[in-house]
C-alpha positions, 0 to 999 in steps of 0.5 A: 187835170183842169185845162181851159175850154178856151185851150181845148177849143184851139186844139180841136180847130188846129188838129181837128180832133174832138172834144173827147180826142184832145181830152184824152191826148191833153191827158196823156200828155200831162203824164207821158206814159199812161193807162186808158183808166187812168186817162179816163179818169183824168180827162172825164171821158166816159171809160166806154169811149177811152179805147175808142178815142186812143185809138183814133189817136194812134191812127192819127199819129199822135200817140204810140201803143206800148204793148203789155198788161195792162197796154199803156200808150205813150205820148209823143213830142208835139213836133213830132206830132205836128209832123206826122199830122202834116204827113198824113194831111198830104196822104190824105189830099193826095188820095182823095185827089186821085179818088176824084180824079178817076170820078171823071170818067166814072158812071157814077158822075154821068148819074150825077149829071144826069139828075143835075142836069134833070133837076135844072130844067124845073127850075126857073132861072131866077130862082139859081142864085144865092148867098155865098159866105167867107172868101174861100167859097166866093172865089171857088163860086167865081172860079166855076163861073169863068171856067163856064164863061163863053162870051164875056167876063167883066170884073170890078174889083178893089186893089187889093182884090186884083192881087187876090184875083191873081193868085186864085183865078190865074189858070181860069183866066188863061183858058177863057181867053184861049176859048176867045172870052172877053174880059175886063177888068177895073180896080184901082191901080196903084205900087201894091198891084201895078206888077199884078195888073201888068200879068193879068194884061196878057189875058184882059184889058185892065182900067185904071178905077180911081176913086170908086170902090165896088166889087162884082162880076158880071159872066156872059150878060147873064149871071152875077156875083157882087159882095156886099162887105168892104174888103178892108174892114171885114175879115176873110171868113166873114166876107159875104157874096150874092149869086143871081142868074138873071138876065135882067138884072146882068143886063142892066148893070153891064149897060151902066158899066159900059157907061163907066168903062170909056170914063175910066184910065187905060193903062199901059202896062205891056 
């Protein structure tokens, strides 16, 4: 049986299997019904690993067992499979939630603390900082510093940015400003976010930046987060972020933000 690498790959990165896995299921779908030696044979996946890897798959609900000599095992309907992949995805997450979850009252997260907490004070302020890689990392990094804010959040962002904002930091931003955080945030208001903007106003005071693109996050005059890609011309998972705590350097470009922040329009939006 001759698959392409190309095919392979794709099913690795939907199913998350490996190599050996989505040889040994594409294998067994070309026949429907079949043995782990002919399976060997066919996909070129050393006999030593063939049982191993069915019944990886059998685990995973991508395939069935059917007893007798020699045992056979069965392929099911890719949307079958979809289906009981998608089932397991959320057992998954629901258990290792739950897991995490009862981790907070744990001593094994107090230890945890302890060595982290005792591992900052060695270490300058300068040197916590870093280069965060692909959106998914930047907004989980950026949701932590609000959750941490005490003072004041200051946002500058693009329009599209803003409606992105609201649908990954939401909750965050309700309780910093429960806890009395200033924020404030500037992004080009236009039709595609005016409804984003008017939501996020019942937490921040939001400006109106025509005419300028940026994008950074200044926390409490001490850390902060500016990217470094156009968000319209680079894909999501290429999306790049710088992280600095310094005092210094916040400082200095909240003084000029505070310069930019009387020049830019206030919006009505209440």
């Amino acid at each position: 049986m001759i698959v392409k690498e190309e095919f392979l790959s794709r099913m690795r990165k939907i199913f998350d299997l490996n190599l050996y896995e989505v040889k040994v299921w594409t294998a067994l779908l070309s026949r429907g019904v079949s043995t782990a030696g002919e399976l060997s044979n066919i996909s070129d996946v050393p006999r030593s690993r063939t049982y191993d890897i069915l019944e990886s798959l059998e685990k995973k609900g991508f395939i069935v067992m059917k007893l007798g000599k020699p045992i056979k095992f069965v392929a099911l309907r890719p949307e079958e499979v979809i289906e009981r992949v998608k089932k397991n995805l959320v057992v998954q997450a629901h258990e290792k939630t739950k897991r995490l979850e009862q981790l907070k009252g744990d001593d094994v997260l107090r230890e945890l603390a302890t060595l982290f907490t005792q591992g900052v004070k060695f270490v300058e302020p300068s040197d916590l900082s870093g280069s965060l890689r692909g959106r998914q990392n930047m907004y989980n990094h950026l949701d932590m510093m609000i959750r941490e804010a005490e003072k004041t959040i200051t946002i500058v962002t693009t329009a599209e940015g803003l409606n992105r904002k609201l649908e990954a930091l939401l909750p965050s931003f309700e309780k910093a400003c429960r806890r009395k955080v200033k924020i404030r945030i500037a992004a080009p208001i236009n039709q595609s976010n005016v409804k984003v903007a008017k939501e996020l106003s019942r937490f921040a005071e939001i400006r109106d930046m025509q005419g300028m693109k940026a994008r950074f996050v200044i926390i409490d005059t001490e850390q902060l987060m500016f990217m470094l890609t156009d968000d319209e011309k680079v894909h999501p998972n290429y999306d790049i972020a710088l992280w600095i705590n310094t005092e210094f350097f916040a400082q200095a470009l909240e003084q000029l933000f505070e310069l930019a922040w009387k020049q830019f329009k206030q919006v009505k939006l209440r």
